[in-house]
C-alpha positions, 0 to 999 in steps of 0.5 A: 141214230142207228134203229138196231137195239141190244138185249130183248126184242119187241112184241114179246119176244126175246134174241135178235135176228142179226148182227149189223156192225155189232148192233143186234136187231131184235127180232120183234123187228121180223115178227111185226115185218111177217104179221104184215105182210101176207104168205104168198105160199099156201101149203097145208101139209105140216111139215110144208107149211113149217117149212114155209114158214121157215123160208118167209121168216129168213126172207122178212129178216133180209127186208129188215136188215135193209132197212137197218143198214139203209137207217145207217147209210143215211145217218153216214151221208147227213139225211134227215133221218125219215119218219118209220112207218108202222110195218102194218101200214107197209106200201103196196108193191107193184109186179112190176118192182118185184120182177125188176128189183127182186121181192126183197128190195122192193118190199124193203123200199116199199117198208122203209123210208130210209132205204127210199131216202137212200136210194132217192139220194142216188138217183139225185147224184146220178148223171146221164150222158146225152149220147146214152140219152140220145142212143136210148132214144134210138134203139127203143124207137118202139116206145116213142110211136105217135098216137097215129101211128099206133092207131094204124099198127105200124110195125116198129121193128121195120121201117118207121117214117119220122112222123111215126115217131114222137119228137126227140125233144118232145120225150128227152126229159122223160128218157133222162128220168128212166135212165136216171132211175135206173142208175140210181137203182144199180147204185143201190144193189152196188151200195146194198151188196157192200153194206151186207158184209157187216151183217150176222144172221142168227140162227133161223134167220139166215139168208132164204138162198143160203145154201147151207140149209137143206130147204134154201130157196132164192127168192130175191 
């Protein structure tokens, strides 16, 4: 069942923050979302701080309405639905994450079982070509050095003996999971941009790129 509510939010307050697909999500939803999750920014002027505010607000909203369409999606594809986690109890987001998939679907991911679900149904329905496997292979000789010959400092990007390299076979299984990964992970950014077609922002809670507002950032 969808976890989009009609009439009053939690925590107090009152509205919604979205639409999805004629569904209001409260928002008690993005309130909870902001009260665990740090202000990365750290104004002390009013109007700097208000408008902050303003910019963490639209942004916590997008995480919500991911994990609202992500709950959706895997109602639609016949997953068990996955327990909610407290928003208090959100999991760690890597550097890493957030430079590769953009602070608002990491953190989503990060926030919501089903979104993790979702995209851990993706990357089971994706398959890697051997030759992508094998090109990968290849081109990144770089990260298949030997120990041995990371200890003597071999220069990757000139020429590399066979035995500075680790075996084909020895690392294929591990390429084939990165490939993998990565698939699955465009699938969801492809899967993610359609579902968001069906989504209404109520005021206030508008997209933080949203060029419609004079202090509009992007911040994916």
């Amino acid at each position: 069942m969808s976890g989009a509510n009609r009439g009053n939010g939690r925590n107090g307050r009152s509205g919604h923050a979205a639409v999805v697909g004629g569904d209001e999500v409260p928002v008690g939803r993005v309130d909870a979302l902001l009260a665990a999750v740090p202000a990365r920014d750290r104004e002390t002027r009013p109007e700097a701080l208000a408008r902050a505010e303003r910019r963490r607000r639209r942004w916590a909203t997008q995480v919500v309405v991911v994990d609202e369409l992500a709950r959706r999606a895997c109602a639609e594809r016949g997953l068990a639905p996955p327990p909610q986690v407290s928003p208090a109890r959100v999991l760690g987001v890597s550097g890493t994450d957030v430079a590769d998939l953009g602070s608002i679907v990491a953190v989503a991911l990060a926030h919501s079982p089903a979104a993790r679900a979702l995209l851990s149904a993706l990357e089971a329905e994706r398959t890697v070509p051997e030759r992508a496997v094998r090109d990968y292979y290849a081109r990144n000789r770089d990260r298949f050095l030997t120990p041995d010959a990371l200890r003597r400092g071999v220069d990757p990007y000139y020429v590399l003996q066979p035995s500075d390299v680790l075996p084909y076979d020895e690392v294929r299984e591990g390429v084939v999971r990165e490939l993998r990964r990565a698939l699955a992970r465009q699938a969801f950014f492809d899967w993610l941009d359609r579902a968001r077609s069906c989504v209404e922002y109520a005021p206030g809670h508008e997209h933080p790129g949203d060029p419609g507002h004079p202090d509009h950032e992007h911040r994916h």
